[in-house]
DRENKOLFI-397951 format. One record per residue (C-alpha): chain; y, z, x. Coordinates in nm, 4 decimals, m for minus. Layout:
<migus>
A	Y	Z	X
...
</migus>
This chain:
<migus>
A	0.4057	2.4067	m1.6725
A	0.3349	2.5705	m1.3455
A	0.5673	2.6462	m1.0766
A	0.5923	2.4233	m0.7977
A	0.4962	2.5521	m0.4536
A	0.6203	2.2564	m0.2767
A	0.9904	2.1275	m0.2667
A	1.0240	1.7583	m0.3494
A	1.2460	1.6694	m0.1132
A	1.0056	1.8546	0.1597
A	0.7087	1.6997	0.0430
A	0.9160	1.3635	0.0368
A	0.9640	1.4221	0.4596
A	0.6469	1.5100	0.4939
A	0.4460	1.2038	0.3384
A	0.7658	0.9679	0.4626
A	0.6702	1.1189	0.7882
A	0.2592	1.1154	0.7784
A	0.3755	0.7488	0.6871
A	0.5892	0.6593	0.9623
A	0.3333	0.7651	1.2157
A	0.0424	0.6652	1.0369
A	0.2005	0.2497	1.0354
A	0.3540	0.3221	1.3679
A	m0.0443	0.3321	1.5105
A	m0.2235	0.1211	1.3140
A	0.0258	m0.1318	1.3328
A	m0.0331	m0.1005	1.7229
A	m0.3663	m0.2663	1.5561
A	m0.2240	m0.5639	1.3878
A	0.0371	m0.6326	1.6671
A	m0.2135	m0.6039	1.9412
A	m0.5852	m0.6820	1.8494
A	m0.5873	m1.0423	2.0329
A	m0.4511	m0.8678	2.3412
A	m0.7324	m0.5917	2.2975
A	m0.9676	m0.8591	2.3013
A	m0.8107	m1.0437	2.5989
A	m0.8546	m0.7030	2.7714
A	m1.2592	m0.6806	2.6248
A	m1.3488	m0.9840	2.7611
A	m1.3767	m1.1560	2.4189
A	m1.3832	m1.5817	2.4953
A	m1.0162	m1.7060	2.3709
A	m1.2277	m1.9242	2.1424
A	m1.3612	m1.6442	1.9409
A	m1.0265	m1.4422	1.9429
A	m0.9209	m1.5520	1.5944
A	m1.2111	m1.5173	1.4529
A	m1.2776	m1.1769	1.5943
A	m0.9537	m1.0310	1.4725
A	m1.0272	m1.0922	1.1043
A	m1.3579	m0.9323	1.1697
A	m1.2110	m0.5975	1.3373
A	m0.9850	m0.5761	1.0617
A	m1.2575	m0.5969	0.7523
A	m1.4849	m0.3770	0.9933
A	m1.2268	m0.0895	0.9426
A	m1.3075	m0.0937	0.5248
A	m1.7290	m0.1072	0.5281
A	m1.7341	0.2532	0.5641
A	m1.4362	0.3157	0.3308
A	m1.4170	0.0951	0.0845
A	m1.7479	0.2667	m0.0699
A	m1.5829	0.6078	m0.0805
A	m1.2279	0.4610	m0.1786
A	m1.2969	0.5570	m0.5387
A	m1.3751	0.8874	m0.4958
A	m1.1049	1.0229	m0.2705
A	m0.9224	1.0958	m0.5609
A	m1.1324	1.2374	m0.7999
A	m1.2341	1.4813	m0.4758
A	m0.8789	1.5528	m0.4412
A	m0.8860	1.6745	m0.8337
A	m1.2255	1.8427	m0.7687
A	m1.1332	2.0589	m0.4805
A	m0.8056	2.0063	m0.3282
A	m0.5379	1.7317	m0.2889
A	m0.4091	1.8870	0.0518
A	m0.7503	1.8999	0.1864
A	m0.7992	1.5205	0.1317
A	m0.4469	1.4231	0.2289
A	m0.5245	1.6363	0.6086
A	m0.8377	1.4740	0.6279
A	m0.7140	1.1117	0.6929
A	m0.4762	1.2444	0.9904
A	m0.7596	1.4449	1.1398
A	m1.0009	1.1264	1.1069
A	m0.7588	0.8149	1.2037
A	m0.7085	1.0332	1.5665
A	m1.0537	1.0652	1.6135
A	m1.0578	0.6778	1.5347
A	m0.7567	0.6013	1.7865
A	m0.9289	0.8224	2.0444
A	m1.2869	0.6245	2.0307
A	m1.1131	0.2950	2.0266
A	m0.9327	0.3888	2.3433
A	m1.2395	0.4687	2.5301
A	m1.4072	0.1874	2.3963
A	m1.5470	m0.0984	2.6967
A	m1.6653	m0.3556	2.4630
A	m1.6042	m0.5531	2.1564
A	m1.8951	m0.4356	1.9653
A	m1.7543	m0.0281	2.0595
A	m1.4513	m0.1248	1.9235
A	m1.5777	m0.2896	1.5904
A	m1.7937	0.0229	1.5249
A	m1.4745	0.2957	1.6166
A	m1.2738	0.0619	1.3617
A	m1.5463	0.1348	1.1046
A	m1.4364	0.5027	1.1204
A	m1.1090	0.4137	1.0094
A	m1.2705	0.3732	0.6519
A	m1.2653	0.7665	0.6458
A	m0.8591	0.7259	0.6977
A	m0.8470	0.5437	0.3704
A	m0.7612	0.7136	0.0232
A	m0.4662	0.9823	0.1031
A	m0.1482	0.7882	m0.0125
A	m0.2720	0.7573	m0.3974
A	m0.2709	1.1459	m0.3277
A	0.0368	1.1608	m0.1764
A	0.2502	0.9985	m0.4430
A	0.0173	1.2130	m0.7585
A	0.1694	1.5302	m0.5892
A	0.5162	1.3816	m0.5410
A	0.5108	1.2283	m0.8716
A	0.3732	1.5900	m1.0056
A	0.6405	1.7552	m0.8685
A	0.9628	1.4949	m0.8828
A	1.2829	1.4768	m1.1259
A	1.1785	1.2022	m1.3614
A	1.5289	1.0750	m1.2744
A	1.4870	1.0810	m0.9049
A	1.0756	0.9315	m0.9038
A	1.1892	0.6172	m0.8325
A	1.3911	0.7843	m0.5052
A	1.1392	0.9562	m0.3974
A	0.8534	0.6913	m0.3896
A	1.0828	0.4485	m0.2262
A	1.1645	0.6922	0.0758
A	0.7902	0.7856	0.0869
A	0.6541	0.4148	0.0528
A	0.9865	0.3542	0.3340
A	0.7557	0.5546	0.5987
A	0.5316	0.2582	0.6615
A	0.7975	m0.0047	0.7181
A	0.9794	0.2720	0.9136
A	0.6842	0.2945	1.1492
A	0.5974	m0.0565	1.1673
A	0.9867	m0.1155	1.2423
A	0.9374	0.1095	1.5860
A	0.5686	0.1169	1.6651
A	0.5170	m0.2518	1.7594
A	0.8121	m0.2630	1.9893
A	0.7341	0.0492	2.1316
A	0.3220	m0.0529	2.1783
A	0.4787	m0.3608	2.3669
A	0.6587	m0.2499	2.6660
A	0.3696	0.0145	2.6689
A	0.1048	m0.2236	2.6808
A	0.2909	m0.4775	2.9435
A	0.2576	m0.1777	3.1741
A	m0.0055	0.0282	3.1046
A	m0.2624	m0.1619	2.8637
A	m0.3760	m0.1343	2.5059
A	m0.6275	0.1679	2.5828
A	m0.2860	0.3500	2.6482
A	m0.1464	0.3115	2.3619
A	m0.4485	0.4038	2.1511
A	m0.4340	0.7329	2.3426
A	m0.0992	0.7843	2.2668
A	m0.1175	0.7046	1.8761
A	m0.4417	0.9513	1.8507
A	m0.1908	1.2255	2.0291
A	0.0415	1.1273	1.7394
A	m0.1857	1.1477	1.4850
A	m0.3180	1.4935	1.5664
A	0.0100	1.5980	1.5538
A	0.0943	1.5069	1.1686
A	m0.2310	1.6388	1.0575
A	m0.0775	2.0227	1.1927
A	0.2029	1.9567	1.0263
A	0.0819	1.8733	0.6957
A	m0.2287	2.1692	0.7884
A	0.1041	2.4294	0.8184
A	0.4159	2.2615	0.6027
A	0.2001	2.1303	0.2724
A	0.0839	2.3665	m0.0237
A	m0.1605	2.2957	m0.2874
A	m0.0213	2.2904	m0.6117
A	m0.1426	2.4729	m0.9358
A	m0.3279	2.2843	m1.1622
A	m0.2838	2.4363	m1.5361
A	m0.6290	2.3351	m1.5519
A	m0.9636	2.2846	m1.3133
A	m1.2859	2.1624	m1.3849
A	m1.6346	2.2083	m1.2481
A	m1.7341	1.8451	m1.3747
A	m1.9126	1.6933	m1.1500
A	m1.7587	1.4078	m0.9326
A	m1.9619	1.1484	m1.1293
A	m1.7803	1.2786	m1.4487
A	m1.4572	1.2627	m1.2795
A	m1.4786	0.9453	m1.1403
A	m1.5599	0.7508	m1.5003
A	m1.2640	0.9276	m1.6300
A	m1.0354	0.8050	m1.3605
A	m1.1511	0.4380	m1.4374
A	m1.1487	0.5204	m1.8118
A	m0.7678	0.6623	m1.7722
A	m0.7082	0.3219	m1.6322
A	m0.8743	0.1020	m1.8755
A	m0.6856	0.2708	m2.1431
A	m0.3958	0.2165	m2.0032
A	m0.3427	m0.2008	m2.0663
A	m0.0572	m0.2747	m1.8409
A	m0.2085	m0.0729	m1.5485
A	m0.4759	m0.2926	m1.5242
A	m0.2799	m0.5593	m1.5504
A	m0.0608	m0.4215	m1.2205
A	m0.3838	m0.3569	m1.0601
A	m0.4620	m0.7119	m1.0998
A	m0.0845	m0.8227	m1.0005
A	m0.0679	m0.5551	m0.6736
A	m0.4221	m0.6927	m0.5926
A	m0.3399	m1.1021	m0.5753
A	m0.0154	m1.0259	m0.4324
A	m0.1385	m0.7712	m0.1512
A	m0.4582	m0.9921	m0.0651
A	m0.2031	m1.2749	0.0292
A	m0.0322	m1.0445	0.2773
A	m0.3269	m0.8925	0.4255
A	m0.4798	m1.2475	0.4134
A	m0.2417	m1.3616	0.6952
A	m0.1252	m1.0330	0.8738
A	m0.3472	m0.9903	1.1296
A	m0.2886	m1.3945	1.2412
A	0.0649	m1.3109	1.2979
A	0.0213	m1.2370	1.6552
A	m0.1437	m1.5138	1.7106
A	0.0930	m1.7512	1.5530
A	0.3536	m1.5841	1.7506
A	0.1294	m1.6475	2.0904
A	0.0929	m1.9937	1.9512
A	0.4753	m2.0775	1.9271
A	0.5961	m1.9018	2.2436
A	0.6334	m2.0674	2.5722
A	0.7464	m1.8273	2.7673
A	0.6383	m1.6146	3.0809
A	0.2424	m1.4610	3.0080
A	0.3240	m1.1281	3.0393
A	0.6342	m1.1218	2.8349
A	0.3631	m1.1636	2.5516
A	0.3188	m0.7985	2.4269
A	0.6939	m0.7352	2.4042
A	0.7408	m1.0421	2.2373
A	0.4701	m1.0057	1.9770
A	0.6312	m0.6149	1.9300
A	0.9585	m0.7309	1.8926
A	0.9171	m0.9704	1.6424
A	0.6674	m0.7453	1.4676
A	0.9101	m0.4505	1.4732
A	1.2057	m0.6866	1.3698
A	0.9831	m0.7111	0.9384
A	0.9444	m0.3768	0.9943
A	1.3502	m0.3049	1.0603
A	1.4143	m0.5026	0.7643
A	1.1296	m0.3301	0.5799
A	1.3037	m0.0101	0.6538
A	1.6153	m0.0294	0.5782
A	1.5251	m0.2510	0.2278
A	1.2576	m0.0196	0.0702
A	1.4147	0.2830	m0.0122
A	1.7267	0.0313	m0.1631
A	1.4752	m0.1381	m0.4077
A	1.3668	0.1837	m0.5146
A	1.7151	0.2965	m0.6174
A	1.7529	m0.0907	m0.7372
A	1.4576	m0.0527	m0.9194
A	1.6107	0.3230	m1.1100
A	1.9207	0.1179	m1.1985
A	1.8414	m0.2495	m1.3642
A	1.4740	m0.2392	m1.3936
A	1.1569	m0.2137	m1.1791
A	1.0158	m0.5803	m1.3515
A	1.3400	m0.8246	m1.2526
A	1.3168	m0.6432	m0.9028
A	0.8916	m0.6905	m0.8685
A	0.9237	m1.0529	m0.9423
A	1.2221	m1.1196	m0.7400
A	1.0680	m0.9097	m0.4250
A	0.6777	m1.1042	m0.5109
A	0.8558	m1.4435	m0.5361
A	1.0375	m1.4184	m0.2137
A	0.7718	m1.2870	0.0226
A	0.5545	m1.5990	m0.1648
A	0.8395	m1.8181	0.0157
A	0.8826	m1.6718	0.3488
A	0.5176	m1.7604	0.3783
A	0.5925	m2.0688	0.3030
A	0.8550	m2.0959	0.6204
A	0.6018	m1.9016	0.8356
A	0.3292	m2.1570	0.7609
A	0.5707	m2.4697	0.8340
A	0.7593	m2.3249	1.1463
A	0.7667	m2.5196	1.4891
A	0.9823	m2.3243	1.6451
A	0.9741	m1.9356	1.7296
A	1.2963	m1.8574	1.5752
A	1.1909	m2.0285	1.2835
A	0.8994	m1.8163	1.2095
A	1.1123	m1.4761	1.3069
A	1.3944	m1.5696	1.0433
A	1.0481	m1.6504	0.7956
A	0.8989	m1.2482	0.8809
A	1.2550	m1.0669	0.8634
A	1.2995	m1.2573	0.5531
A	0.9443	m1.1229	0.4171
A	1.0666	m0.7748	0.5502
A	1.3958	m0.7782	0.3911
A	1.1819	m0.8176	0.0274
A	0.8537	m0.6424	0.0261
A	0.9502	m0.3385	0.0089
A	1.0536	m0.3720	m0.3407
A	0.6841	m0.5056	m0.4544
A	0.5073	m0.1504	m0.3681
A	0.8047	0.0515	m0.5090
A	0.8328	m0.0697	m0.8209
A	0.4447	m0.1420	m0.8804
A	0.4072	0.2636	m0.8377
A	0.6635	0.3697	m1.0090
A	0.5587	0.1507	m1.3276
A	0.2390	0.3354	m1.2938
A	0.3776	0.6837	m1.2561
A	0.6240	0.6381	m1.5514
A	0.4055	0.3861	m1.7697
A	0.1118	0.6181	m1.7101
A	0.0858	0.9375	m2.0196
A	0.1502	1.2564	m1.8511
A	m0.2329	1.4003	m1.8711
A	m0.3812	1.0934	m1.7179
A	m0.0896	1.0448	m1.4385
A	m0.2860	1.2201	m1.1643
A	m0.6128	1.0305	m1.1807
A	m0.4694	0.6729	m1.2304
A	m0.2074	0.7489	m0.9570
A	m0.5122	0.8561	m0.7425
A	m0.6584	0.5013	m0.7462
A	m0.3607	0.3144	m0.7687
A	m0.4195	0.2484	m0.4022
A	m0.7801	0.1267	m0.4403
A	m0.6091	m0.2748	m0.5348
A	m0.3860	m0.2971	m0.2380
A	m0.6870	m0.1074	0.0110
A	m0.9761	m0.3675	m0.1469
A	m0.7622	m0.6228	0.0470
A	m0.7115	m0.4502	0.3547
A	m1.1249	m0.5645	0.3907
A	m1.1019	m0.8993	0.1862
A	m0.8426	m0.9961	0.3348
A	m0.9241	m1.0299	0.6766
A	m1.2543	m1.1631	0.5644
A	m1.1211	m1.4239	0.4013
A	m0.8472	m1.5339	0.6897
A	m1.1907	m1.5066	0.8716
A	m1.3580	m1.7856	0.6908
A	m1.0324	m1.9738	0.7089
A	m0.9584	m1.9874	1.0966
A	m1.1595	m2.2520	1.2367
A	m0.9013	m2.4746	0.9648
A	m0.6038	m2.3439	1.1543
A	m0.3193	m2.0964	1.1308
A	m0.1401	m2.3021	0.9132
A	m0.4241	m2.2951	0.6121
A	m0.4165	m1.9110	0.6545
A	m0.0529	m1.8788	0.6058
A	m0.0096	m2.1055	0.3277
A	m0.3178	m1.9761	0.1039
A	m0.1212	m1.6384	0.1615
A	0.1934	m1.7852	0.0310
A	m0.0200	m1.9508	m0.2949
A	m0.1763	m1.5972	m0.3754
A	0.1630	m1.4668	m0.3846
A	0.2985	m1.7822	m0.6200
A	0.0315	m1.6448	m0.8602
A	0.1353	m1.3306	m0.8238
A	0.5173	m1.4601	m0.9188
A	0.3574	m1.5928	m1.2098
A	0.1901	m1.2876	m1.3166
A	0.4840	m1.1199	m1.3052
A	0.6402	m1.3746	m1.5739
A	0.3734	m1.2558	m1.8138
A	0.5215	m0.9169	m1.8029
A	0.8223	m1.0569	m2.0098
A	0.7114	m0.8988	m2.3512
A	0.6994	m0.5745	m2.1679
A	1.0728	m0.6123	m2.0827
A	1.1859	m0.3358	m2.3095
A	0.9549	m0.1097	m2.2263
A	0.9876	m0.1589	m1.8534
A	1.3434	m0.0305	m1.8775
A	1.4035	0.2976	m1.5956
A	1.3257	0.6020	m1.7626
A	1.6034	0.8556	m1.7515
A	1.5350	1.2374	m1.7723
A	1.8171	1.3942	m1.9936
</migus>
């Protein structure tokens, strides 16, 4: 086994980090698209239906090339590919700032697809390079960086948008941005690999997908991180919206509203994720998955239903509170579940289910908006009851599913 050149715990700051900034800007995005549009000249008619759009526009380019990421990452280099999505998402944030129309803006979001495809990376070097004791740790303070950065970038992206405006902001997050890529250009080292191949990328690629299919209950977490995560995407980018909807205060209290109430899942999301990782160590990652799935499947539910603004709130920091433990545990099933020669390349795609619904998603909550807010919300909370009760066929697996232990 080759020495490590990186120190788990650094790596584990860096990609918590790379995290943390990464959600803190796009989720500038998801909080603030309807204002964007406001500020675009988009008819309030068309808002809704706009938003879904900008957010599917994001995956045309990458959801092609989502596949491949990894495999290039085992071709050439898993640092190279991990940079790249810093260097691209500022270029992204920097076009989108500059951009004076609607249709600008949809075709800067398209360059977002080249952001996609670095976490799967991420977590195959920390996984590589992790006590087998301390995996489950380590992914939950690395998966802890997005909650962490949705927790402070929409409240943040509100009071600056009350004052300065949305093209502000973006300016700011592709500043951000740029500044994570150096970081991970200077801190992060390529690891050895007891073994390279000049097989072409084709090659790779069909043994990544074969390394799956051989695996039977990866494919079925695909399947279960796929249903569940195309709920959640499904209704995300309707929350402002909703919020909009139910407030009746001043107009320009709007954007620190909408970042508050944002931030306040992502608080909850914070502080949460990194627990159901250690939960997960102790008593099991499968009790804690269909607890976590189960839950968010019900704050829907309240989200969907709420006439009142506090309502809604107690329905998102209850959502908060629990999803961290979905992403956690469906990772580090993977990781340990997955045989030790064909960890890297299923860990490289184990991204591709959740990013397929970062486009779908939208699309679909697209197709649904002219029925209302309140049909988008509750088909989000049914895909995640059918998630729940995917997770129930996971029973046989109990056993197995126990935490591993390294002696």
């Amino acid at each position: 086994m080759p020495d490590h050149r990186n120190n788990w715990r650094v790596t584990v700051a860096l990609f918590a980090l790379t995290g943390i900034i990464e959600s803190f800007a796009f989720g500038h995005l998801n909080a603030f698209t309807p204002l964007y549009l406001e500020q675009l000249n988009v008819p309030a008619d068309q808002i809704p239906r706009w938003t879904g759009l900008l957010a599917a526009f994001a995956f045309i380019l990458g959801i092609p090339l989502l596949p491949f990421w990894g495999v290039w990452a085992d071709r050439y280099s898993r640092k190279l590919v991990i940079v790249r999505s810093s260097y691209a998402g500022a270029l992204m944030f920097a076009l989108l700032a500059l951009s004076a129309n609607v249709w600008q803006s949809a075709a800067a979001r398209m360059l977002s697809g080249l952001v996609l495809g670095n976490t799967g990376v991420m977590l195959a070097v920390q996984a590589e390079i992790t006590p087998r004791d301390r995996l489950g740790l380590a992914i939950g303070l690395v998966t802890a960086g997005n909650p962490l950065g949705i927790a402070i970038g929409p409240l943040f992206g509100g009071f600056i948008v009350q004052r300065w405006g949305v093209a502000t902001l973006l300016m700011i997050d592709a500043a951000l941005t740029v500044g994570v890529a150096l970081l991970l250009t200077i801190f992060l080292h390529e690891e050895p690999r007891v073994r390279r191949t000049d097989a072409r990328i084709g090659v790779l690629l069909r043994e990544s997908l074969a390394n799956i299919a051989r695996t039977p209950l990866v494919v079925r977490l695909f399947g279960l991180a796929f249903v569940v995560m195309l709920g959640m995407n499904l209704a995300g980018p309707f929350v402002p919206i909703r919020i909009s909807q139910l407030y009746g205060g001043p107009e320009s209290e709007v954007p620190v509203i909408i970042g508050a109430i944002v931030s306040s899942m992502g608080v909850a999301m914070a502080i949460t994720t990194p627990l159901w990782g250690r939960l997960s160590d102790r008593i099991g990652y499968v009790p804690v998955l269909r607890v976590a799935v189960l839950s968010v499947g019900l704050m829907f539910i309240l989200q969907a239903v709420a006439w009142n603004l506090p309502l809604f709130v107690s329905g998102r920091v209850g959502q908060g509170l629990v999803q961290g433990g979905i992403d956690a545990a469906i990772v580090a099933l993977i990781a340990l579940r997955t045989p030790d020669d064909r960890r890297a390349s299923v860990l490289n795609l184990s991204r591709l289910p959740v990013q397929l619904t970062w486009f779908l998603g939208p699309i679909l909550g697209a197709l649904l908006s002219s029925f209302g807010l309140f049909v988008i919300f509750g088909a989000g909370s049914a895909l995640c009851l059918l998630g729940f009760g995917a997770t129930l066929l996971l029973d046989r697996e109990q056993r197995e599913l126990a935490p591993e232990r390294a002696g």
